[in-house]
C-alpha positions in Angstrom: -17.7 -12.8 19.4 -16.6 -15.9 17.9 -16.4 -15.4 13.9 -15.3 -13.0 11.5 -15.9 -13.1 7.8 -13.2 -10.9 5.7 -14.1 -9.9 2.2 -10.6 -9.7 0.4 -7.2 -12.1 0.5 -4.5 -9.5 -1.0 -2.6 -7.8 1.8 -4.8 -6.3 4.5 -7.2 -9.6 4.8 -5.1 -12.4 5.3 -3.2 -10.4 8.3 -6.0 -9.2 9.7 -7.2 -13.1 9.8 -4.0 -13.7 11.4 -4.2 -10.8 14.0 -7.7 -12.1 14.9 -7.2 -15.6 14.9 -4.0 -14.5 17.5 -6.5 -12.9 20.1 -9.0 -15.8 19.5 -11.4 -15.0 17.1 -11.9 -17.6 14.3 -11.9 -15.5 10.5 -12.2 -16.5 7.3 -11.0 -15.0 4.4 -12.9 -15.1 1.0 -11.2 -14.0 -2.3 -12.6 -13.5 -5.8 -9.6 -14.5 -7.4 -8.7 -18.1 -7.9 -5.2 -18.0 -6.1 -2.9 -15.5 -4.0 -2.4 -12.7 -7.2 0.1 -14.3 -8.9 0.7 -11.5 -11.9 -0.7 -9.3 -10.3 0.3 -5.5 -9.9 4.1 -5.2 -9.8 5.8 -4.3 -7.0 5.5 -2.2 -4.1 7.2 -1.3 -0.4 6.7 -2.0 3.1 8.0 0.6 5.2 9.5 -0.3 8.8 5.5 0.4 10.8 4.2 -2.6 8.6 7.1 -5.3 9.0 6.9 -4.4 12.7 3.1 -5.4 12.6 4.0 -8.4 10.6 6.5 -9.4 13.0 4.3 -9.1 15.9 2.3 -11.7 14.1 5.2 -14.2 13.2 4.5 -12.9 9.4 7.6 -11.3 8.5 10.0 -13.8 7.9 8.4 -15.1 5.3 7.9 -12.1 3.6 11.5 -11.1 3.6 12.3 -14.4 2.1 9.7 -13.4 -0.2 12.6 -11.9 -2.5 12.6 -9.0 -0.6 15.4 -6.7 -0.8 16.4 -3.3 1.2 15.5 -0.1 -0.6 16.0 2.0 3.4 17.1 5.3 1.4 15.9 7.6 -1.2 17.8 9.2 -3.2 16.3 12.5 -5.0 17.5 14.1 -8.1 17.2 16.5 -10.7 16.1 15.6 -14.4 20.3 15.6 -15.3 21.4 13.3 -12.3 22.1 16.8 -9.8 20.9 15.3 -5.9 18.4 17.5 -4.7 18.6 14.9 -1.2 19.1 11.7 0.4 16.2 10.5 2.8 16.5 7.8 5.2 14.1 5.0 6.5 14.5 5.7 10.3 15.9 1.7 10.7 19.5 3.0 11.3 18.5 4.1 14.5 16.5 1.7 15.5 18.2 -0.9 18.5 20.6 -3.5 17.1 18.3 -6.5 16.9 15.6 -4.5 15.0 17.3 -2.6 12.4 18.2 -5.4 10.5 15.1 -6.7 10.7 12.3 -3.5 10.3 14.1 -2.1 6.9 12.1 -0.9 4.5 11.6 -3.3 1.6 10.7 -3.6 -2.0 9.0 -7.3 -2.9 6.7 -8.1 -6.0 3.4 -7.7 -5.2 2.2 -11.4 -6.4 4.9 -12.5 -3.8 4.2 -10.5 -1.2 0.3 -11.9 -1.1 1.7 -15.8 -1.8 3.9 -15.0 1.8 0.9 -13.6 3.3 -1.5 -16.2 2.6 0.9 -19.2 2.6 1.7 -18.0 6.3 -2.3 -17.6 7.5 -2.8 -20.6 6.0 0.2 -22.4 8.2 -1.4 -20.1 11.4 -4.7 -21.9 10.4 -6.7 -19.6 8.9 -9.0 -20.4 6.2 -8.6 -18.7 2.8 -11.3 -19.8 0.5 -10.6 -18.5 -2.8 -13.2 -18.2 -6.2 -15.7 -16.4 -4.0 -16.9 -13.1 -5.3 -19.5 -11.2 -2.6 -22.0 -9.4 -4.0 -23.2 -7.8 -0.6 -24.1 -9.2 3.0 -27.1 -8.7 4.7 -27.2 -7.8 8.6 -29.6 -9.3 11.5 -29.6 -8.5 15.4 -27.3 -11.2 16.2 -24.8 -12.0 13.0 -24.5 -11.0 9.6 -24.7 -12.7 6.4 -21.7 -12.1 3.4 -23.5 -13.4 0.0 -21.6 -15.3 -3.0 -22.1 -14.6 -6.9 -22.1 -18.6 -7.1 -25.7 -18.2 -4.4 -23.8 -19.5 -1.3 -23.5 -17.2 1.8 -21.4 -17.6 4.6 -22.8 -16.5 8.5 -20.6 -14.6 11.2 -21.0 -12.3 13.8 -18.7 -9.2 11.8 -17.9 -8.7 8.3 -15.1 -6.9 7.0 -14.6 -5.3 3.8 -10.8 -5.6 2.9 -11.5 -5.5 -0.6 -9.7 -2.5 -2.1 -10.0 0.5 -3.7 -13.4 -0.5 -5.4 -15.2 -2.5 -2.2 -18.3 -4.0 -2.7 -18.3 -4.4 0.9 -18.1 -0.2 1.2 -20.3 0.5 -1.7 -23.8 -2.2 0.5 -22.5 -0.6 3.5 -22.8 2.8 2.4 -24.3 3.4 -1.3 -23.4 7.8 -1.0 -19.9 7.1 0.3 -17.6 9.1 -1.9 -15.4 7.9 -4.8 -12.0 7.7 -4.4 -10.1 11.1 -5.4 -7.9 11.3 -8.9 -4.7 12.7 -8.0 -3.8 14.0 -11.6 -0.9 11.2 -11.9 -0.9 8.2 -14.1 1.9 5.8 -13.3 3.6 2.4 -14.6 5.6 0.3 -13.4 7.8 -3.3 -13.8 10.5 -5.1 -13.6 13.6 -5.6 -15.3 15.3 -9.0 -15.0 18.7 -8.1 -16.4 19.9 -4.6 -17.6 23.7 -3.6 -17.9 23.3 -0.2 -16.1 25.3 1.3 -13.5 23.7 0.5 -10.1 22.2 2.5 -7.5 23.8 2.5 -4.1 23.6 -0.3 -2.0 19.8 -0.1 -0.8 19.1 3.0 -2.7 15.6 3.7 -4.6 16.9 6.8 -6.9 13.9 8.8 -7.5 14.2 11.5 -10.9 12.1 14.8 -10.8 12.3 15.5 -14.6 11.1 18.5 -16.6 7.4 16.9 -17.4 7.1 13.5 -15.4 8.7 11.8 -12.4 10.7 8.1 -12.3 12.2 6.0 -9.7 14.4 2.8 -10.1 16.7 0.8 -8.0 18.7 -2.2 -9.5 18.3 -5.2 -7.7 21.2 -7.7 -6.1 20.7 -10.1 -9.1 21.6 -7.3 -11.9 18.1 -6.3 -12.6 16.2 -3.4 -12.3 12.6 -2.3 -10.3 11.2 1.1 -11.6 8.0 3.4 -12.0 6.7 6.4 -14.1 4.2 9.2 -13.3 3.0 11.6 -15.0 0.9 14.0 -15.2 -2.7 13.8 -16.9 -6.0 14.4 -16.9 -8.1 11.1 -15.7 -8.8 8.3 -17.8 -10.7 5.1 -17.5 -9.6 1.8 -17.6 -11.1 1.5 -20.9 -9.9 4.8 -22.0 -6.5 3.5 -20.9 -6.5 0.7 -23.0 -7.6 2.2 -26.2 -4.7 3.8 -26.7 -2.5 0.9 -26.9 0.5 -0.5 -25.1 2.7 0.7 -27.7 1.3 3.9 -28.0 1.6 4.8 -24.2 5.0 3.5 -24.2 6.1 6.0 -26.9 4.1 8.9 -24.9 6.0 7.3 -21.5 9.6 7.9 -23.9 8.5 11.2 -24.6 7.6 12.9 -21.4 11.2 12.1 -20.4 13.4 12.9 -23.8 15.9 15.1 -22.4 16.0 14.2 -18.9 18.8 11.6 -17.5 19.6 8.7 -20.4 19.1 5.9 -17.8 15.8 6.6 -17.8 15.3 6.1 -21.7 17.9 2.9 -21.0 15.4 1.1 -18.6 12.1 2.2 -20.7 13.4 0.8 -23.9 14.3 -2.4 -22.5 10.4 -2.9 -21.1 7.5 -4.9 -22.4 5.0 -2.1 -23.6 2.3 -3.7 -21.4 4.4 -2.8 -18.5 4.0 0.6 -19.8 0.3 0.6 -19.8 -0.3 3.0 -17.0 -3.5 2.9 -14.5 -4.4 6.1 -12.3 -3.5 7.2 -8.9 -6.2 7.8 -6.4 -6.6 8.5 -2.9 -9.3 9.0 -0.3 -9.4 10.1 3.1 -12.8 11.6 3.7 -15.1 8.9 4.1 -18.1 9.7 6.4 -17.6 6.4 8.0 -15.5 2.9 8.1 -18.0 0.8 9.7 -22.0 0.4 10.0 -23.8 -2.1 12.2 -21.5 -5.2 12.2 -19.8 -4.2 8.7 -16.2 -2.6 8.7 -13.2 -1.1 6.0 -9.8 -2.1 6.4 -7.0 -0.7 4.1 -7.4 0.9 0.5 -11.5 -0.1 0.8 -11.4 2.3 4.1 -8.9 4.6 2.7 -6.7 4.8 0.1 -3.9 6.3 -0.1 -1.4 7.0 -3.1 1.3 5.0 -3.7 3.8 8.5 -3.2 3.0 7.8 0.2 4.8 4.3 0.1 2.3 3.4 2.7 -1.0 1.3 0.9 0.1 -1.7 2.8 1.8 -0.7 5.8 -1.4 1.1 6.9 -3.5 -1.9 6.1 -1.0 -3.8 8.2 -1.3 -1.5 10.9 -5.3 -1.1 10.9 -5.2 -5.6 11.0 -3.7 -4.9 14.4 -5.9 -2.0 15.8 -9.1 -4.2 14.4 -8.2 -7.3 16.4 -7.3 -5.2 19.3 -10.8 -3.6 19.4 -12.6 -6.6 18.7 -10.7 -8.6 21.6 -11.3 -6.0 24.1 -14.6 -4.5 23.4 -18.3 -7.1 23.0 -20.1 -5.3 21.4 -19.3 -5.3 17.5 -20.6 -2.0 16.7 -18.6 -0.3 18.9 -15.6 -2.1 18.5 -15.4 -1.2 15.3 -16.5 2.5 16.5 -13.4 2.4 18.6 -11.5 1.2 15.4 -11.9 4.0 13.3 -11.8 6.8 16.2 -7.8 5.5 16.6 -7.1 5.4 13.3 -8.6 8.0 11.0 -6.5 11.0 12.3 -3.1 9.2 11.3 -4.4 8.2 8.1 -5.7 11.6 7.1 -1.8 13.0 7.4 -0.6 10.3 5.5 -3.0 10.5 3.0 -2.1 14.2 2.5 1.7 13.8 2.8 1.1 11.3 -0.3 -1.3 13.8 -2.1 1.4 16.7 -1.1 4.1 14.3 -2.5 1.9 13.6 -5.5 2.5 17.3 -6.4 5.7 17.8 -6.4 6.3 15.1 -9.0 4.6 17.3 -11.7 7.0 19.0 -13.9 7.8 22.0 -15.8 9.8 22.5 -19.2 10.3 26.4 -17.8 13.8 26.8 -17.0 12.9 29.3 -14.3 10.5 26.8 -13.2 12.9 23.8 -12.6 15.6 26.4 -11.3 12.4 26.9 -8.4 11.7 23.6 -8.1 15.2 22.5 -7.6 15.9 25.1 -5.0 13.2 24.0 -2.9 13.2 20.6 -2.8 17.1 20.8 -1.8 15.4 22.6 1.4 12.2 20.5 2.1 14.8 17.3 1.7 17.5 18.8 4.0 15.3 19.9 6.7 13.5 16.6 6.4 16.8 14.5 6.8 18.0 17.1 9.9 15.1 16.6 11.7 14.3 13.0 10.8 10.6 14.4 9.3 9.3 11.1 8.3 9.9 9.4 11.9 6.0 9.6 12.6 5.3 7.7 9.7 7.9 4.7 10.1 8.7 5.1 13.7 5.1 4.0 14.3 3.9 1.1 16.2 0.9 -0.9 17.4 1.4 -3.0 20.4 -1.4 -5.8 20.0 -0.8 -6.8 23.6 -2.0 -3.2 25.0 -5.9 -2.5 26.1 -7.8 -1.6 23.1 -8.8 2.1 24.8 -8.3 3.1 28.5 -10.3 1.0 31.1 -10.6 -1.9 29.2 -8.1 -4.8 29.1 -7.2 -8.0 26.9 -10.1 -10.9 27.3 -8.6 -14.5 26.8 
């Protein structure tokens, strides 16, 4: 196989150009947008799985220079400030060269894909960018990705890495599933200078509160990083808008009058379209990733919530297992066979640790309720640090160099 053509340049496409172009298979990346993102979403983190992956592919520095800063622990309260537990990263035990290198992260997400595609670029990849598929068809010996601007683009595997809403999944496989509503609505943004008193060196403080849930972490440079969710039935993006920014960020106020005053300190000081919330979704039970010489990689294959904290990290991680595959194994259809068998079990668990985390957030104003609540969180969060409970999630890594599957070794 000689070509691949990925459908998407946000996070999972450019890195799995790079992956393939590393064991020798040319890909192109297409992107609807006119640039990398810039303004788009708001921030996000990479856990210590997906900088190893980037690092295996000589991606990581510049992502950390990216204006990347640590955010290795999480620290869980109570809606008055009480800790309920302080979770750890894993990177603290990892050897001395690593652990100052495989920490988890919080960059913008415009940055982030700049990084990303700046860095396949320099590796030679080709990111062409204004060019919006509208489906692909497939022959015996190649398949053909076609343009809303009537140009096409021949290769001999196409991969959708096109998010949440793929165009590549919905030609591949026109009954596959919509993504699943996890009953949260969240917000998010960015701060650039707040006089509050910081969170711990490295620290993401996370706030259960009586209705709705909020995390923050203030930044070296004196600002601050935070998100909402809350509870609420689903919505539409149109619906969504309706309402109005200022509307939703009087609504946002609301669900957390009474709860810790920092909260209502960091909400005032945001631009209401910050406050303009979008839904969570997640979606693990696809019947399939891949058809013929078409394949999913990332949210497109399976989104997960961002509770998880693991979007792009698994995206990273599947970039790795595709190239592998496709190295290793000729024929394309069962490559990307091989592909999904290694990766949909660890996905699954993830996606329900980040449904199961989705949960939790949702409140209660019952005294009794929050008394529960509290209680048991203190216990899930101290068993979890005791026995290091997220270490299968960020201890995880894919060695690109290994065989794709048993009997079958690395082709030059």
């Amino acid at each position: 196989m000689t070509r691949a053509l990925i459908i998407g340049g946000g996070i999972g496409g450019p890195v799995a150009a790079a992956a393939l172009r590393r064991v020798g298979v040319d890909a192109v990346v297409y992107e609807a947008h006119p640039g990398p993102g810039d303004g788009l979403g708001a921030f996000l983190s990479l856990a210590p799985n997906g900088l190893a992956g980037l690092d295996t592919l000589g991606m990581l520095d510049p992502v950390l220079a990216a204006s990347a800063f640590p955010s290795t622990h999480i620290e869980l309260v109570n809606h008055r400030g009480r800790r309920l537990g302080l979770v750890g990263d894993g990177s603290d035990r990892l050897p001395g060269h690593l652990s100052g290198r495989l920490r988890t992260v919080t960059v913008n997400r415009d940055a982030l894909q700049r990084a990303l595609a700046e860095t396949a670029l320099d590796q030679g990849v080709p990111i062409e960018y204004g060019r919006h598929c509208t489906g692909y068809t497939e022959g015996p010996d190649g398949v053909v990705a076609e343009f809303a601007d009537g140009s096409t683009a021949e290769g001999d595997v196409l991969i959708g890495a096109d998010g949440l809403h793929s165009r590549v999944r919905g030609v591949m496989d026109p009954d596959a599933p919509r993504p699943d509503y996890t009953g949260v609505i969240g917000s998010g943004g960015h701060v650039p200078a707040l006089d509050i008193e910081p969170t711990p060196p490295g620290t993401v403080r996370m706030v259960f509160g009586r209705r709705a849930f909020f995390g923050y972490q203030t930044t070296p440079q004196g600002g601050v990083f935070w998100f909402a969710n809350l509870g609420h039935s689903e919505l539409t993006r149109e619906e969504i808008a309706a309402r109005g920014d200022d509307e939703w960020k009087r609504a946002t106020l609301d669900a957390f009058a009474g709860d810790l005053p920092v909260i209502t300190t960091i909400l005032e000081a945001e631009d209401p379209a910050r406050l303009r919330p979008l839904g969570s979704y997640d979606m693990a039970a696809l019947p399939r990733w891949h058809r013929g010489r078409a394949g999913l990689l990332g949210d497109a294959a399976h989104a997960v919530s961002s509770s998880s904290g693991q979007g792009a990290s698994l995206a990273i991680e599947d970039a790795l297992v595709l190239a592998r595959c496709l190295r290793d194994i000729p024929a394309v259809p069962e490559a990307l066979a091989e592909y999904e068998a290694q990766r949909r079990d660890r996905v699954r668990r993830i996606v329900a640790e980040g449904r199961r985390r989705s949960n939790q957030k949702l409140g209660s104003d019952h005294p009794v309720a929050l008394a529960f609540r509290d209680l048991t969180l203190r216990t899930v969060f101290a068993v979890i640090s005791r026995f290091d409970g997220t270490s299968w999630i960020h201890g995880h890594r894919v060695d690109l160099d290994a065989p794709a599957r048993a009997g079958s070794g690395p082709r030059a």
